[in-house]
C-alpha positions as CSV (number, residue, x, y, z in Angstrom):
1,X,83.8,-64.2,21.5
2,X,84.1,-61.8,24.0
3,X,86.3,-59.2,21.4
4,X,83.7,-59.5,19.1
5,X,81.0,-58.3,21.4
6,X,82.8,-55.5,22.1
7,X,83.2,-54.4,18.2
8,X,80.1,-55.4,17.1
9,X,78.5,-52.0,18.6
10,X,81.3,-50.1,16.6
11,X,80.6,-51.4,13.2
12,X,77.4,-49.5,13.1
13,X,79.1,-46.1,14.3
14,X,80.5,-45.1,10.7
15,X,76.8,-45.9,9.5
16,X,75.3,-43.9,12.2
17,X,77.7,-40.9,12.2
18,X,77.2,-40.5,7.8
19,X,73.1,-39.8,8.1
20,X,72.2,-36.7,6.6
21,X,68.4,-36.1,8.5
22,X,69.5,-32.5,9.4
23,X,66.4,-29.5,9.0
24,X,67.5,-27.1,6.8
25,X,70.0,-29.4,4.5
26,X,69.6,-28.8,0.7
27,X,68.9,-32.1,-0.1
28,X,65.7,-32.0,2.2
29,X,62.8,-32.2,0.0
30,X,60.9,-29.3,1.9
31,X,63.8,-26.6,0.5
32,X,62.6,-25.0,-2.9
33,X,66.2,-26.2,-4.1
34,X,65.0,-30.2,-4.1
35,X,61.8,-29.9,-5.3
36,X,61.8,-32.2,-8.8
37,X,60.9,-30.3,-11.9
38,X,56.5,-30.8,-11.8
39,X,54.9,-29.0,-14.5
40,X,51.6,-31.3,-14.1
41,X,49.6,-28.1,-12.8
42,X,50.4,-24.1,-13.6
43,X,50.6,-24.0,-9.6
44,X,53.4,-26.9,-9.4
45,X,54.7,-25.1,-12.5
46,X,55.4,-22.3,-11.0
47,X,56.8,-23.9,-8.0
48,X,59.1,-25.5,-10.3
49,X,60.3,-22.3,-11.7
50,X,60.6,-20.7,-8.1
51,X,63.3,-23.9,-7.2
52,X,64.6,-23.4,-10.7
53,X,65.6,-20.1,-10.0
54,X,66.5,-20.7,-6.3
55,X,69.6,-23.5,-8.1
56,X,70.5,-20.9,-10.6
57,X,69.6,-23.2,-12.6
58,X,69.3,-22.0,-15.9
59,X,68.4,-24.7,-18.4
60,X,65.5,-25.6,-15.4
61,X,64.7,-21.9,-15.8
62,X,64.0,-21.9,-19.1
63,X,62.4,-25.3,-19.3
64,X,59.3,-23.3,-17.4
65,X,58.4,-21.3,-20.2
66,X,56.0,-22.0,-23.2
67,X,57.6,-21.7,-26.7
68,X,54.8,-19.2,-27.5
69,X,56.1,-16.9,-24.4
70,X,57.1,-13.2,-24.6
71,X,59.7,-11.9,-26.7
72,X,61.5,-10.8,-23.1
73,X,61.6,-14.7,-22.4
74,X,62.9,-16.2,-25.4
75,X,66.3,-15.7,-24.4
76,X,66.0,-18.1,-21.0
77,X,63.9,-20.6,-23.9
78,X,67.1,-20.9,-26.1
79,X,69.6,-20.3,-23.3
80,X,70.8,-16.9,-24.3
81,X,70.1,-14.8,-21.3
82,X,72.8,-12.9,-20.0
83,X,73.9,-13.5,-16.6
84,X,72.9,-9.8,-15.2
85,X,69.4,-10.7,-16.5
86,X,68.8,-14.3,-15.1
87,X,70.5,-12.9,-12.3
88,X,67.9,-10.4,-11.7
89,X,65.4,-12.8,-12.8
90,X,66.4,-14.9,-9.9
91,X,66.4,-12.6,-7.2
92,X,62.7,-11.4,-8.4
93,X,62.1,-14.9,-7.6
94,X,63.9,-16.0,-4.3
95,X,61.7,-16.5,-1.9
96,X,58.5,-16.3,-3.9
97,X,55.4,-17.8,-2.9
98,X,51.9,-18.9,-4.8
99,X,49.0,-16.9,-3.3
100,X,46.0,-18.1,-5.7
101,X,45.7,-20.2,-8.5
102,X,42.4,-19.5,-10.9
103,X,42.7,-21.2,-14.1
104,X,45.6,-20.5,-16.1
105,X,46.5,-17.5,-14.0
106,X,48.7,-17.9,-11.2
107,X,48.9,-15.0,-8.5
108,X,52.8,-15.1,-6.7
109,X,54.3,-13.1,-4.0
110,X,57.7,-12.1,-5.5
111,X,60.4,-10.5,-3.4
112,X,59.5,-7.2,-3.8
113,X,55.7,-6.8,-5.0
114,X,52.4,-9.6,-6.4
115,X,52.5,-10.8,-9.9
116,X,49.9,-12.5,-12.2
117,X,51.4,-15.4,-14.1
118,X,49.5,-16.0,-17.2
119,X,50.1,-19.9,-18.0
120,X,49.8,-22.5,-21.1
121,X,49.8,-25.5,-21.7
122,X,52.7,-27.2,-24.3
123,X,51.7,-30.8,-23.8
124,X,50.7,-32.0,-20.8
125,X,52.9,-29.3,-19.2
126,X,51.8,-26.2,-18.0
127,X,54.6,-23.2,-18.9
128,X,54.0,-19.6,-18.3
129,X,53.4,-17.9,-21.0
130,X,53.5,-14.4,-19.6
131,X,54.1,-11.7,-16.7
């Protein structure tokens, strides 16, 4: 009786040592890269296409935009893009923020100036259409 007391406490280290609670892990839902595809508004649309692109996540990426979209995005809609393209698309992207929502316009903070998203809806899911 007196064994098991002593390994009873040591049965729940394995459990304790495998928890994955640190800040910062990519699995944590506040990073951009966990944040589940939400194209209910154009603003969580557009967060959806910031943590698409933040993955390199290219399907994800072009999931984001309406089938009506500029000629310049048809290639992420049918998966075509070339890499140097989605690349650059990307880093435009990485650590972009939404500054003002009005409408179907969606004002964002990219990495190196603002930019007016013009979105639609295909459904019940808002896509952007344009930039």
């Amino acid at each position: 009786m007196r064994i098991l007391a002593l390994l009873l406490p040591l049965t729940f280290l394995p459990l304790m040592s495998c928890s994955n609670d640190k800040a910062g892990d990519a699995k944590s839902p506040s990073t951009p890269s966990a944040v589940a595809a939400d194209h209910s508004s154009p603003e969580k649309a557009v967060a959806t296409l910031i943590a698409a692109c933040a993955r390199g996540d290219k399907a994800a990426v072009g999931a984001c935009f309406h089938p009506e979209a500029a000629g310049e995005f048809k290639s992420l809609l049918d998966g075509s893009v070339s890499e140097k393209d989605f690349r650059g698309l990307c880093e435009m992207f990485a650590g972009a923020r939404v500054l003002l929502v009005e409408g179907e316009a969606v004002k964002v903070q990219l990495s190196k100036r603002e930019e007016t998203l013009a979105m639609k809806q295909d459904g019940e899911a808002w896509k952007v259409l344009d930039f």
